[in-house]
Residue, then its C-alpha position, 0 to 999 in steps of 0.5 A: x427166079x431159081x431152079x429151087x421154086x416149087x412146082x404148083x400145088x393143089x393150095x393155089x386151086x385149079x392149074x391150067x396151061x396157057x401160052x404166056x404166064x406173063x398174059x394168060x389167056x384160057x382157051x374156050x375148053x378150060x374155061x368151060x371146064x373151070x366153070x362148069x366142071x369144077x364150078x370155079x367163079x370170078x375171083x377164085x384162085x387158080x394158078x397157070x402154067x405154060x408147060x416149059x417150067x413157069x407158072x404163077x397164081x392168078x385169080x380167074x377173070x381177074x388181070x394178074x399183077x405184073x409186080x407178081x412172082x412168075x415161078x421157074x421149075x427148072x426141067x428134071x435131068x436127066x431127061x426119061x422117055x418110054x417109047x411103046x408100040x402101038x396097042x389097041x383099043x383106049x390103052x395108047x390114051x392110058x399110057x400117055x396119061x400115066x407116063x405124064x403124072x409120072x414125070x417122063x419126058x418123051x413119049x414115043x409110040x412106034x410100030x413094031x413088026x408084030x403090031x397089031x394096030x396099023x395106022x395110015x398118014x392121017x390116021x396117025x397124024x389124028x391120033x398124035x393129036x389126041x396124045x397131046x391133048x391126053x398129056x396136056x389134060x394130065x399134065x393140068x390134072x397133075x399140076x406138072x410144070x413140064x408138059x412131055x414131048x409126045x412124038x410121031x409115030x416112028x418106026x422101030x429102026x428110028x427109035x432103036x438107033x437113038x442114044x441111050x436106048x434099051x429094050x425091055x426084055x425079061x431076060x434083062x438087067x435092071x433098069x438104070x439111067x444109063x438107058x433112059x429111053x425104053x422100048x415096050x414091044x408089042x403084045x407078041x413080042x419081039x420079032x427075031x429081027x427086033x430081038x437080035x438088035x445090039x443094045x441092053x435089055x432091062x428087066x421091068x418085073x419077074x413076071x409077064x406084063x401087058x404091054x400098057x402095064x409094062x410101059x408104066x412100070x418102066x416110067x416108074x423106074x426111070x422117075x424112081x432112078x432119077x428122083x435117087x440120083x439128084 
């Protein structure tokens, strides 16, 4: 197997992620999915990934062939991430979607001083769930050999101590990979506190950018600058 294979493509039918490559199994959910949704039958080709850079093509209710080549799509590095404060309504889901298609590694939502959305223990616990769930659907819809990290909701402190951090900011320098972990604020801003943090800033845009459009677009330059240093 070599870190040159292709990533699965669209030639090959749907893509589904399941645990083992060597034995896949679909969950109920994708199998409903593949036959009701996408009206895939017995027989029809389709490939299966286990979203750690393996996949292979199989047939859909057909045992694959263990002589059959399991494909290995080494991980992109260096590795990207956006962490975003946490914003309302459907716009969390957006981000990680997007964020996924796009390639980011880690996906890190956090709390800001200036938040507006305020989760408890178990809320917070339920909506990492549903980002998980966000980024597996995107990764299958994607065909992305690699499913991102999507973390715990953290707190401001923990993520700006982490290596390799910067905060987006206006006022900033351009985005390069020498900062590969990207902080979006909230809606408000940066607090003084926040703002007077020692670590690089990055300009996303000349223009102001919502807070889910500032995400995307920082996960767009963290690809672009990867895809142009390999």
């Amino acid at each position: 197997m070599s870190g040159a294979d292709p990533a699965p493509d669209g030639s090959h039918g749907p893509h589904v992620l399941v645990d083992s490559v060597e034995s896949p199994r679909l969950s109920d959910d994708d199998r409903h999915h593949l036959l009701r949704v996408l009206r895939v039958r017995d027989g029809d080709v389709l490939t299966v990934g286990d979203g750690a850079g393996n996949w292979r093509p199989c047939r859909l209710g057909v045992e694959p062939d263990p002589v059959e080549r399991v494909f290995r799509v080494e991980r992109p590095e260096p590795a990207i991430g956006v962490a975003f404060a946490l914003i309302k309504g459907g716009r969390p889901e957006l981000v990680v979607q997007k964020l996924t298609e796009l390639g980011v590694d880690r996906i890190v939502p956090f709390v800001a001083a200036r938040s507006v959305v305020q989760w408890d223990a178990a809320k917070a616990e339920k909506n990492g769930a549903r980002f998980r769930r966000v980024a597996r659907e995107a990764v299958m819809q994607c065909r992305r050999a690699w499913l991102p990290e999507v973390e715990a909701v953290a707190s401001f402190e923990e993520v700006v101590a982490e290596p390799g951090v910067c905060l987006a900011d206006r006022s900033g320098e351009s985005l390069t990979l020498a900062t590969p972990l990207v902080m979006i604020g909230p809606e408000g801003g940066w607090s003084e506190a926040e703002a007077a943090v020692s670590v690089p800033r990055v300009r996303l845009a000349e223009s102001v950018l919502r807070a889910e459009t500032a995400a995307i677009a920082a996960g767009v330059l963290l690809g672009a600058a990867r895809s142009a240093s390999s």
